[in-house]
LUMSE-442217 format. One record per atom (N, C-alpha, C, O): residue in three letters; atom name; x, y, z; residue number from 1. Coordinates in nm, 2 decimals, always signed. Example, Ala and Ser with C-alpha at 12.3 -4.5 7.8 and 13.67 -1.06 7.14 Angstrom:
BEGIN
<rec aa="ALA" at="N" u="+1.32" v="-0.57" w="+0.78" i="1"/>
<rec aa="ALA" at="CA" u="+1.23" v="-0.45" w="+0.78" i="1"/>
<rec aa="ALA" at="C" u="+1.32" v="-0.33" w="+0.78" i="1"/>
<rec aa="ALA" at="O" u="+1.42" v="-0.33" w="+0.85" i="1"/>
<rec aa="SER" at="N" u="+1.28" v="-0.22" w="+0.71" i="2"/>
<rec aa="SER" at="CA" u="+1.37" v="-0.11" w="+0.71" i="2"/>
<rec aa="SER" at="C" u="+1.29" v="+0.00" w="+0.79" i="2"/>
<rec aa="SER" at="O" u="+1.34" v="+0.11" w="+0.80" i="2"/>
END
This chain:
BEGIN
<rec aa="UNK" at="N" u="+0.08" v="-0.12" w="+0.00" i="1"/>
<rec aa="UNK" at="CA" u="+0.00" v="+0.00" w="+0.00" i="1"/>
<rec aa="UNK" at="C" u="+0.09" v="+0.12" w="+0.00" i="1"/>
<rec aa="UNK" at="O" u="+0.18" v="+0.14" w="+0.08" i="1"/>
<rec aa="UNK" at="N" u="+0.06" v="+0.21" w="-0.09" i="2"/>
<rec aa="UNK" at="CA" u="+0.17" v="+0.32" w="-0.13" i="2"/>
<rec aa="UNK" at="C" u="+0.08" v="+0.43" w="-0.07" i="2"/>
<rec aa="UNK" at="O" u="-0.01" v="+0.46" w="-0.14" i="2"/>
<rec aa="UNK" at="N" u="+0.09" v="+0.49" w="+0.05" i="3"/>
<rec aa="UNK" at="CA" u="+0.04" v="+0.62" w="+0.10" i="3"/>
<rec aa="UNK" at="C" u="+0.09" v="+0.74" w="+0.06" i="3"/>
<rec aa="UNK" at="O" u="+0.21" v="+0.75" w="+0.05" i="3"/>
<rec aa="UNK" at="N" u="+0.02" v="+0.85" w="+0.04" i="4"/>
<rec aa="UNK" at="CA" u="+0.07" v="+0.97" w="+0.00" i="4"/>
<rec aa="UNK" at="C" u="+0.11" v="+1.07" w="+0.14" i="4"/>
<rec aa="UNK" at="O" u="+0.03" v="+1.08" w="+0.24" i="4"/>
<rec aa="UNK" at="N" u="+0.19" v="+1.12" w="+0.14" i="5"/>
<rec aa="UNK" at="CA" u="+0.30" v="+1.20" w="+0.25" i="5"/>
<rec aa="UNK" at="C" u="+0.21" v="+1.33" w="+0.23" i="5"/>
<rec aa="UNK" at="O" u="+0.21" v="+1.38" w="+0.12" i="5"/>
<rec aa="UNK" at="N" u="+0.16" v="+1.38" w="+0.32" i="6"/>
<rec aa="UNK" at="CA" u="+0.11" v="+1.53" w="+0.35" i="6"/>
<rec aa="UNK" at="C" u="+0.23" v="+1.58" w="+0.40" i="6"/>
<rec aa="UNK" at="O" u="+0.27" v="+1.54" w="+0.51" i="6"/>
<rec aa="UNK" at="N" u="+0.31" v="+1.68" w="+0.32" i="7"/>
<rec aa="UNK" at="CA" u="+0.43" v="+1.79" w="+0.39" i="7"/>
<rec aa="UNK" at="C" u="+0.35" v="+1.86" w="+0.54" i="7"/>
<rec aa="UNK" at="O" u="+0.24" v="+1.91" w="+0.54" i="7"/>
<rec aa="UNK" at="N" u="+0.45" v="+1.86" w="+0.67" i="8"/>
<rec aa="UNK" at="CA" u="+0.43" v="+1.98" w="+0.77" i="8"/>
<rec aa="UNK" at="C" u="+0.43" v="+2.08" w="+0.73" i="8"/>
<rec aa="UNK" at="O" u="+0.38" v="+2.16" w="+0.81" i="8"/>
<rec aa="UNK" at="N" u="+0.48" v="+2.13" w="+0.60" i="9"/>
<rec aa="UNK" at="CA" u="+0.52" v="+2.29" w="+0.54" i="9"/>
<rec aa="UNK" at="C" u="+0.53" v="+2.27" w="+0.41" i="9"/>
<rec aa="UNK" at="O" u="+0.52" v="+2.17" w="+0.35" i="9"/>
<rec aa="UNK" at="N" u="+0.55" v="+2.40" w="+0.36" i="10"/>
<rec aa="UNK" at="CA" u="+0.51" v="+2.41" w="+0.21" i="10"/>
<rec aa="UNK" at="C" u="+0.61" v="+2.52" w="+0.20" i="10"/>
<rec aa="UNK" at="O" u="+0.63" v="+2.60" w="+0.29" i="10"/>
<rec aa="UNK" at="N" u="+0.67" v="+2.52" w="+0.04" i="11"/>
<rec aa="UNK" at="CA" u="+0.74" v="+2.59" w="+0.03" i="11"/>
<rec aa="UNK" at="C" u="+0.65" v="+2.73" w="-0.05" i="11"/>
<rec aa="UNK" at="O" u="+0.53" v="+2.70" w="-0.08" i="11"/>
<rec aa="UNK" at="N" u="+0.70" v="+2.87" w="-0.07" i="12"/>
<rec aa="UNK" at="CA" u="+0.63" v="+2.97" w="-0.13" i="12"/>
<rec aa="UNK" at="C" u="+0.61" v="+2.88" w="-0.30" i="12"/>
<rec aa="UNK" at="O" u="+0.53" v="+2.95" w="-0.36" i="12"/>
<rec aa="UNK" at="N" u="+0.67" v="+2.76" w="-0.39" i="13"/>
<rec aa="UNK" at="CA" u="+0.60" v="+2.75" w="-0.48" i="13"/>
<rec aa="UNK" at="C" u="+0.52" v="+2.69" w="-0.46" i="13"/>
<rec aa="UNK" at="O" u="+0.43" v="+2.69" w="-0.54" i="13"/>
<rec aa="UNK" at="N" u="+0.51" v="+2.59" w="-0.34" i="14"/>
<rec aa="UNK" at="CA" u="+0.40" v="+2.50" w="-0.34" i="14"/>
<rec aa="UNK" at="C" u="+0.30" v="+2.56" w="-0.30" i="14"/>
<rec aa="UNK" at="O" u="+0.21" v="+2.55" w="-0.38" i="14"/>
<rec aa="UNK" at="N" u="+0.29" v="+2.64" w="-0.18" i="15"/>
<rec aa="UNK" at="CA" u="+0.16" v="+2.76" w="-0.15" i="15"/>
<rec aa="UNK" at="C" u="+0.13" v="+2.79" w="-0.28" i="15"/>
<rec aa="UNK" at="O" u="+0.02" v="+2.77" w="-0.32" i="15"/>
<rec aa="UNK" at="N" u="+0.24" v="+2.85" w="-0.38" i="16"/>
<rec aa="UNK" at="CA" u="+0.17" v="+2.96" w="-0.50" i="16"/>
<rec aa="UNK" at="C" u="+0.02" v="+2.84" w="-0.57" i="16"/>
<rec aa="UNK" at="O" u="-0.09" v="+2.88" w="-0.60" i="16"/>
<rec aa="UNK" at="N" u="+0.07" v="+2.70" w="-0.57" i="17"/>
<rec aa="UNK" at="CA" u="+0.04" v="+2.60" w="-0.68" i="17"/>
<rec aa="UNK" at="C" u="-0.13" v="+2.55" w="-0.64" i="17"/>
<rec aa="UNK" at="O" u="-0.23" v="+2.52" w="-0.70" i="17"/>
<rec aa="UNK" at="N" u="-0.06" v="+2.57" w="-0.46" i="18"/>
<rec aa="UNK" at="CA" u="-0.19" v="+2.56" w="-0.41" i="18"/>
<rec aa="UNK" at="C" u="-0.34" v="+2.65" w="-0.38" i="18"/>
<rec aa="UNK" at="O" u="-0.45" v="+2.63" w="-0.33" i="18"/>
<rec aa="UNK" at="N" u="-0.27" v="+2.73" w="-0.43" i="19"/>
<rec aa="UNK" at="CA" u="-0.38" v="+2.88" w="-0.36" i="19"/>
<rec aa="UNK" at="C" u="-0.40" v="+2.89" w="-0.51" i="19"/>
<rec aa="UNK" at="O" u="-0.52" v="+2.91" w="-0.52" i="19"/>
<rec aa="UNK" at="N" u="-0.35" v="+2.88" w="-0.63" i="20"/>
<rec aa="UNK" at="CA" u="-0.39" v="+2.90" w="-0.74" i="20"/>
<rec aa="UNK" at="C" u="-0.37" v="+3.04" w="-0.79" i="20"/>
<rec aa="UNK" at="O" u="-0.44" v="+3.11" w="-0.86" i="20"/>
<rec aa="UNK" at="N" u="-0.23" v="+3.07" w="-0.71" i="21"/>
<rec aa="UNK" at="CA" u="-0.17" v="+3.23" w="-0.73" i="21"/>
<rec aa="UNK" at="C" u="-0.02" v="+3.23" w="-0.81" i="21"/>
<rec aa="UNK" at="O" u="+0.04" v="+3.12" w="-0.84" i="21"/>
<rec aa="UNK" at="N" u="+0.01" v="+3.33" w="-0.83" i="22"/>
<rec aa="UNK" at="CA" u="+0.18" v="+3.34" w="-0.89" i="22"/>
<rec aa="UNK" at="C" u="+0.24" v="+3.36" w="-0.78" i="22"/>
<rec aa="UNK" at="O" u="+0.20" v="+3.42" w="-0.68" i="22"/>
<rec aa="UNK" at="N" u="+0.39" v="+3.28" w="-0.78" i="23"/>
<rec aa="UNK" at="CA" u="+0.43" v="+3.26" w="-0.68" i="23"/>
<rec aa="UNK" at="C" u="+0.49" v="+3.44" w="-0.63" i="23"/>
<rec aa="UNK" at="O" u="+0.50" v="+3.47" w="-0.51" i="23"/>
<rec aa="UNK" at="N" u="+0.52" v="+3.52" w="-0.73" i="24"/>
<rec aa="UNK" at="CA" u="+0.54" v="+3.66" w="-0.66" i="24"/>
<rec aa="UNK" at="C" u="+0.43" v="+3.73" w="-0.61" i="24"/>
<rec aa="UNK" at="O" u="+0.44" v="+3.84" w="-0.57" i="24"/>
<rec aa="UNK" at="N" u="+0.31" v="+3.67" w="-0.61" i="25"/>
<rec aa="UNK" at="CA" u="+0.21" v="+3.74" w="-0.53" i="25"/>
<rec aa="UNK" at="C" u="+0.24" v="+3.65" w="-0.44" i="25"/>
<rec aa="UNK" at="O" u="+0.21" v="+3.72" w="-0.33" i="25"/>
<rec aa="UNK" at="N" u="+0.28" v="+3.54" w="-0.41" i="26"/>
<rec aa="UNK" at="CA" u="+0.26" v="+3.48" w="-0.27" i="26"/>
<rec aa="UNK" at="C" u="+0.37" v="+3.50" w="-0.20" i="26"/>
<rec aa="UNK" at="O" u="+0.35" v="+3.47" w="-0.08" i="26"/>
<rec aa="UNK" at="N" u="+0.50" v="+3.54" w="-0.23" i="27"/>
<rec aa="UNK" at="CA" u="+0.61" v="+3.61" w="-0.17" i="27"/>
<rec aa="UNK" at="C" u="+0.58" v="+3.76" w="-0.12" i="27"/>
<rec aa="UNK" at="O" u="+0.63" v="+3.80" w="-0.02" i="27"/>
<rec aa="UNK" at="N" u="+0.47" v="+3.84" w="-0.19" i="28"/>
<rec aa="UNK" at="CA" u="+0.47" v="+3.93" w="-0.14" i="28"/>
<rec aa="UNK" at="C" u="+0.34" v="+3.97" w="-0.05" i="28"/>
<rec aa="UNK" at="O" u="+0.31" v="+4.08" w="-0.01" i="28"/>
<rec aa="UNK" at="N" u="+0.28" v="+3.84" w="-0.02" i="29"/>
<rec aa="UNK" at="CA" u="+0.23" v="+3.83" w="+0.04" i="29"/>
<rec aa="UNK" at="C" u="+0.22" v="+3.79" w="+0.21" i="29"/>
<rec aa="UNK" at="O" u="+0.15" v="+3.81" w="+0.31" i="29"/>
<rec aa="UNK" at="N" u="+0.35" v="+3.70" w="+0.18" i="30"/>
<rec aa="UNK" at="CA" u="+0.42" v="+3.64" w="+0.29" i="30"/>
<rec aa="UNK" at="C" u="+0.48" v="+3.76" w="+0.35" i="30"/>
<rec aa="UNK" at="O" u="+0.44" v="+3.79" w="+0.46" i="30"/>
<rec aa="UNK" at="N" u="+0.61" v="+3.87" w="+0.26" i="31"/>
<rec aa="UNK" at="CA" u="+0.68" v="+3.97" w="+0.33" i="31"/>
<rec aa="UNK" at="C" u="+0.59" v="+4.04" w="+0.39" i="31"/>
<rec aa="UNK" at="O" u="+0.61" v="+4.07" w="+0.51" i="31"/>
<rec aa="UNK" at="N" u="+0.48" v="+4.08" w="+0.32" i="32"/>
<rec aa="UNK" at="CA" u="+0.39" v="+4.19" w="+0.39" i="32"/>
<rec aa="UNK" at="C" u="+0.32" v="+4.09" w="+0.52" i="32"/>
<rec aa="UNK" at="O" u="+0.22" v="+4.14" w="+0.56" i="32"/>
<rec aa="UNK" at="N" u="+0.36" v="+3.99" w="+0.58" i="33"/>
<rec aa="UNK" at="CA" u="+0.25" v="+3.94" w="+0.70" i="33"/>
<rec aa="UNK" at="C" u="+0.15" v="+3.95" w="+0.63" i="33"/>
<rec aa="UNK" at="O" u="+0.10" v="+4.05" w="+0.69" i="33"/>
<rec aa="UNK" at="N" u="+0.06" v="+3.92" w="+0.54" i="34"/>
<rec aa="UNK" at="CA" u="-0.09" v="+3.91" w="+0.51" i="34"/>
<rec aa="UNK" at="C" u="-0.12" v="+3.75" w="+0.52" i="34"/>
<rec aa="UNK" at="O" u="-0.24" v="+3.73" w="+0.51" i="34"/>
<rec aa="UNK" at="N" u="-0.03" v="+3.61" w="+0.55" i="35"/>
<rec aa="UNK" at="CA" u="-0.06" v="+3.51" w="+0.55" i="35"/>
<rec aa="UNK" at="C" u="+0.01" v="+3.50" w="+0.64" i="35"/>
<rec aa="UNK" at="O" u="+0.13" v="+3.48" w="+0.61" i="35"/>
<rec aa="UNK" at="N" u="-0.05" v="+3.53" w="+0.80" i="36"/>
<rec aa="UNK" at="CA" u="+0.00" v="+3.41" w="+0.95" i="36"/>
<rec aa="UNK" at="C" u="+0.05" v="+3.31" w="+0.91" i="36"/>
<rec aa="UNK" at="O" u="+0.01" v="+3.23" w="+0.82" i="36"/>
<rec aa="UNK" at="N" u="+0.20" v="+3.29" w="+0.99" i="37"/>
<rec aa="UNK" at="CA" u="+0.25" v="+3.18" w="+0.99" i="37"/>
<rec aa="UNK" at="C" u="+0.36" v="+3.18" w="+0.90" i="37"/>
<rec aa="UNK" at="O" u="+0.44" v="+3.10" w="+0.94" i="37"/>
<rec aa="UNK" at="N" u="+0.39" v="+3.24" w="+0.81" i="38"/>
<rec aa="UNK" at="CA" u="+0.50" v="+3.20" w="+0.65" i="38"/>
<rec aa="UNK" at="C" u="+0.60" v="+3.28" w="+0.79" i="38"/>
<rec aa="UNK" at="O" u="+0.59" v="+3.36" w="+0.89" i="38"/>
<rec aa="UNK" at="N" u="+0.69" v="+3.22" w="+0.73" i="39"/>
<rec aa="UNK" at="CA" u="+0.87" v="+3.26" w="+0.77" i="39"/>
<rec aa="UNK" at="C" u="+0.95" v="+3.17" w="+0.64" i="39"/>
<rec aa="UNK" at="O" u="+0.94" v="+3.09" w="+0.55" i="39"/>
<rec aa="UNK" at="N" u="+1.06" v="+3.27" w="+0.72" i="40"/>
<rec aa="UNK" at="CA" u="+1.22" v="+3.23" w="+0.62" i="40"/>
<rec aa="UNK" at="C" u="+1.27" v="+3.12" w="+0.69" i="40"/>
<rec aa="UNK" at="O" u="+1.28" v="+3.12" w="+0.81" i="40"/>
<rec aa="UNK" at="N" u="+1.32" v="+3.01" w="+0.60" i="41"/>
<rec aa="UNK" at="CA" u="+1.40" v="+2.87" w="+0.73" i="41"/>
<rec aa="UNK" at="C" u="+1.51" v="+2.96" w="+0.74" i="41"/>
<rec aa="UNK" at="O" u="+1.52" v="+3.08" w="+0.72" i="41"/>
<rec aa="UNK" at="N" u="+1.60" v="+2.86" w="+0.78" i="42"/>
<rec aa="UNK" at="CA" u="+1.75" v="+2.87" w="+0.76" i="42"/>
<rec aa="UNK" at="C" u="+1.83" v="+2.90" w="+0.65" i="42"/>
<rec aa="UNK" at="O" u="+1.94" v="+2.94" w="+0.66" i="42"/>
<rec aa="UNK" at="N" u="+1.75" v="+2.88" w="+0.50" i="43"/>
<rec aa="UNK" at="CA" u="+1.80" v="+2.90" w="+0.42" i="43"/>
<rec aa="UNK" at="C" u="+1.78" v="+3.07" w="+0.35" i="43"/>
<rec aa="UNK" at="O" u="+1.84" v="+3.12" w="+0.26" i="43"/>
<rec aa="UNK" at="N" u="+1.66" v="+3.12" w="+0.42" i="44"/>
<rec aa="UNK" at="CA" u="+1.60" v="+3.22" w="+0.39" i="44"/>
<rec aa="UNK" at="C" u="+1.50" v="+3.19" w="+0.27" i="44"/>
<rec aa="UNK" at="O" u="+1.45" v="+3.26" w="+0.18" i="44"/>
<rec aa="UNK" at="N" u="+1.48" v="+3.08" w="+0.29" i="45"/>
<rec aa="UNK" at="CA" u="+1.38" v="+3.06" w="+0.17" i="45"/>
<rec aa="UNK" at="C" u="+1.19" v="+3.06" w="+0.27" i="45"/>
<rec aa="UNK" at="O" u="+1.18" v="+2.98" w="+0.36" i="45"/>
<rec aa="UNK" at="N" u="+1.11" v="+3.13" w="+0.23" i="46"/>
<rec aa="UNK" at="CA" u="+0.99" v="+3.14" w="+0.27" i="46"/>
<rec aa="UNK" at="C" u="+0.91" v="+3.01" w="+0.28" i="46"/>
<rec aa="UNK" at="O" u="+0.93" v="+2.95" w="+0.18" i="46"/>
<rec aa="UNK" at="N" u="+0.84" v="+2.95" w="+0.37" i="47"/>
<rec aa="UNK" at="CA" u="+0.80" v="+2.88" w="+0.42" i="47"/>
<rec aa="UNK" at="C" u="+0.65" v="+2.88" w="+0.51" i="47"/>
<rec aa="UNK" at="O" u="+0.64" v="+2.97" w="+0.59" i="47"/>
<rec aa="UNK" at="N" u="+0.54" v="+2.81" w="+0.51" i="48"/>
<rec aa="UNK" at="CA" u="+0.47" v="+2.80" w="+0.53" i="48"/>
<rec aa="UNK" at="C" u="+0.42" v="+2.68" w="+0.64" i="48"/>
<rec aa="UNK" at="O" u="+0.38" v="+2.57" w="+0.59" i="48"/>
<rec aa="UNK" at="N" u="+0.41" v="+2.68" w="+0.76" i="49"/>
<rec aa="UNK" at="CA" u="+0.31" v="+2.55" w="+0.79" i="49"/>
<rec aa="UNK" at="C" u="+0.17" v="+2.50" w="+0.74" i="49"/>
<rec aa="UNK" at="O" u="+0.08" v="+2.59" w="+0.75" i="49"/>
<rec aa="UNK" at="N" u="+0.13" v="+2.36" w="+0.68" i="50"/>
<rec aa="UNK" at="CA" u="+0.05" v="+2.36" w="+0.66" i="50"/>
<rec aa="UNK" at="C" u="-0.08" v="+2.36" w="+0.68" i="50"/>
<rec aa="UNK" at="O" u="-0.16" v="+2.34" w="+0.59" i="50"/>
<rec aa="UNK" at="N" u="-0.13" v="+2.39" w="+0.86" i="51"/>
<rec aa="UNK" at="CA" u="-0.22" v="+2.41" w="+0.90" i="51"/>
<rec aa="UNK" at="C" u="-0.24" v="+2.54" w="+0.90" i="51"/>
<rec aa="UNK" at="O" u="-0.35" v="+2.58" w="+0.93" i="51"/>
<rec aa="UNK" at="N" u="-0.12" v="+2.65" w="+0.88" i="52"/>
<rec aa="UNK" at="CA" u="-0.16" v="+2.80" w="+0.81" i="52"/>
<rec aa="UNK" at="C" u="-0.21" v="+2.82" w="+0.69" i="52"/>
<rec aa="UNK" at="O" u="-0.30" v="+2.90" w="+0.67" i="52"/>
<rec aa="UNK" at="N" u="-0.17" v="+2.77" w="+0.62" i="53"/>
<rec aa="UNK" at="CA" u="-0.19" v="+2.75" w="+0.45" i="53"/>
<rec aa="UNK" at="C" u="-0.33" v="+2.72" w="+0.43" i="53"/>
<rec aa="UNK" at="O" u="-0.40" v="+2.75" w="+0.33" i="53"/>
<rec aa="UNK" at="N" u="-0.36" v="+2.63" w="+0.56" i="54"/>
<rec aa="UNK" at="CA" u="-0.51" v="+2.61" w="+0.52" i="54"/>
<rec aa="UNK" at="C" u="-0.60" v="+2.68" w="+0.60" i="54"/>
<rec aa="UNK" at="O" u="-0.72" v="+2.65" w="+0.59" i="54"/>
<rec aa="UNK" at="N" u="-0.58" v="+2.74" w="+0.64" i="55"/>
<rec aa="UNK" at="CA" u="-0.64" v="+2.84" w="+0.75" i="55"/>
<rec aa="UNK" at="C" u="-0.67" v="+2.99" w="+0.62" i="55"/>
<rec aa="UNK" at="O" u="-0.77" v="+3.05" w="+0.58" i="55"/>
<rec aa="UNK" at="N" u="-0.54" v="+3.00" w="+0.59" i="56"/>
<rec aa="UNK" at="CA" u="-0.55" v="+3.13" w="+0.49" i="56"/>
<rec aa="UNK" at="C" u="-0.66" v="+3.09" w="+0.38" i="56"/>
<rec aa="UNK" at="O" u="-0.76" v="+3.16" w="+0.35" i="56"/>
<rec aa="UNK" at="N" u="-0.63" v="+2.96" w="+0.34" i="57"/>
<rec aa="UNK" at="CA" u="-0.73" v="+2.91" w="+0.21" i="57"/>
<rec aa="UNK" at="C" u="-0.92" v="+2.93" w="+0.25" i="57"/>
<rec aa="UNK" at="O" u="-1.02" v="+2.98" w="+0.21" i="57"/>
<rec aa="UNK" at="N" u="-0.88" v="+2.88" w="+0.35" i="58"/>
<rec aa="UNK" at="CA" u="-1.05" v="+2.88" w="+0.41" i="58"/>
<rec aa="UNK" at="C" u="-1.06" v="+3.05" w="+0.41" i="58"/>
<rec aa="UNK" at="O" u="-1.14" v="+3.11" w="+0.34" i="58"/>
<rec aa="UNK" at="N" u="-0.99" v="+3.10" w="+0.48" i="59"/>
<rec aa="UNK" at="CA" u="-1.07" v="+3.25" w="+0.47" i="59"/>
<rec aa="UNK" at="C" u="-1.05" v="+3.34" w="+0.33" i="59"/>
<rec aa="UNK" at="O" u="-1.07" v="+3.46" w="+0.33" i="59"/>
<rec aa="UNK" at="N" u="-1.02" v="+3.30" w="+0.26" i="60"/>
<rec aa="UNK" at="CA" u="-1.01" v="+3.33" w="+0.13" i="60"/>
<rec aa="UNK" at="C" u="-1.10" v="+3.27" w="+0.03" i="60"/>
<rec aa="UNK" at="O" u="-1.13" v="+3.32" w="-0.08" i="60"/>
<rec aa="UNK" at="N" u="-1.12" v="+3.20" w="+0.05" i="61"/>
<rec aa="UNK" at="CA" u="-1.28" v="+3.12" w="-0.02" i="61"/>
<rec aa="UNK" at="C" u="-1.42" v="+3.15" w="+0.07" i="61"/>
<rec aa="UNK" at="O" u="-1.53" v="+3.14" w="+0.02" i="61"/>
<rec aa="UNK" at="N" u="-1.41" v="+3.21" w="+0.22" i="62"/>
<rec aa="UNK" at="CA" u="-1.53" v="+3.26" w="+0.27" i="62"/>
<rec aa="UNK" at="C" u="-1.54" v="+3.41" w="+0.21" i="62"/>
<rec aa="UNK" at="O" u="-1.65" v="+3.46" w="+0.18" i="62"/>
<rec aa="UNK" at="N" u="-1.40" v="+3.49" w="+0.20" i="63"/>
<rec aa="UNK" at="CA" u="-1.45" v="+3.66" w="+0.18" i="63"/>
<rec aa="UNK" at="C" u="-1.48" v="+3.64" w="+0.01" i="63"/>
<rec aa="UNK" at="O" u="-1.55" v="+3.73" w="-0.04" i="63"/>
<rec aa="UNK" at="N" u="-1.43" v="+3.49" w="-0.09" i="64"/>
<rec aa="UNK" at="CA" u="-1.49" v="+3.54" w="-0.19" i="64"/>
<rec aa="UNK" at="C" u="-1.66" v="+3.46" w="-0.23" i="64"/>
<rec aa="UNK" at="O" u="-1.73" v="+3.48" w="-0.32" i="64"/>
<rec aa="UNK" at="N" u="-1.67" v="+3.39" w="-0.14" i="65"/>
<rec aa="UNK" at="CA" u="-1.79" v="+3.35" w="-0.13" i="65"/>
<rec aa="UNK" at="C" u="-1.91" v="+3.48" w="-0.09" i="65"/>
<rec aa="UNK" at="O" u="-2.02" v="+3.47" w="-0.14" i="65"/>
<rec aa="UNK" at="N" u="-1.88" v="+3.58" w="-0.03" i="66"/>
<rec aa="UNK" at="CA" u="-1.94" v="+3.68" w="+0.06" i="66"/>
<rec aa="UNK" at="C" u="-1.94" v="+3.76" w="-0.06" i="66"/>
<rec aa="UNK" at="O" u="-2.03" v="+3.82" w="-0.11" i="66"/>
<rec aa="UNK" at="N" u="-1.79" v="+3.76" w="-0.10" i="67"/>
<rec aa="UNK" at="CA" u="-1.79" v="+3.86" w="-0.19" i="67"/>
<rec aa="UNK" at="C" u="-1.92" v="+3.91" w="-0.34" i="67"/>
<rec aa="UNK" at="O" u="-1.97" v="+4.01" w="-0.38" i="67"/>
<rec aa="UNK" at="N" u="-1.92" v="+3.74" w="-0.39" i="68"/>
<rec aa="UNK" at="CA" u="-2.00" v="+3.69" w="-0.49" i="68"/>
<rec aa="UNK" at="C" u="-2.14" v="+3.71" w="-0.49" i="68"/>
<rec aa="UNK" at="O" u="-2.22" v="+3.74" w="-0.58" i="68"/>
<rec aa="UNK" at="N" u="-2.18" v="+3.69" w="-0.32" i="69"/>
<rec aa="UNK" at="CA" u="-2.31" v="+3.70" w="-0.30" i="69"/>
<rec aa="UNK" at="C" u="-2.39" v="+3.81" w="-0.33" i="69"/>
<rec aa="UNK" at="O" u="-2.51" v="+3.80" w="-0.30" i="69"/>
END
């Protein structure tokens, strides 16, 4: 049985791929703090946990759900 691995974190392309954004809106989204949770590792590369990632997604599908209405 071959299980699929859910990452703890996500890198700024995997967020971009997942949010269904360019990954320079998702860097500059990250710098400005507009998505709780992103930091730089050790490498300085942007980083996300994935129970942030989904936290942002949910409130970003409620304001455009509200929005639409």
């Amino acid at each position: 049985m071959n299980k699929m691995l859910v990452p703890d974190t996500y890198t700024a392309a995997e967020a971009a791929q997942l949010l269904n954004l360019h990954l320079d809106h998702v860097r500059r989204l990250f710098r400005g703090g507009r998505v709780p949770g992103a930091f730089r590792d050790n490498r300085g590369a942007w980083t996300i946990p994935r129970q942030d990632l989904n936290r942002y997604a949910a409130a970003c599908a409620i304001f455009r759900a509200t929005k639409d209405a």
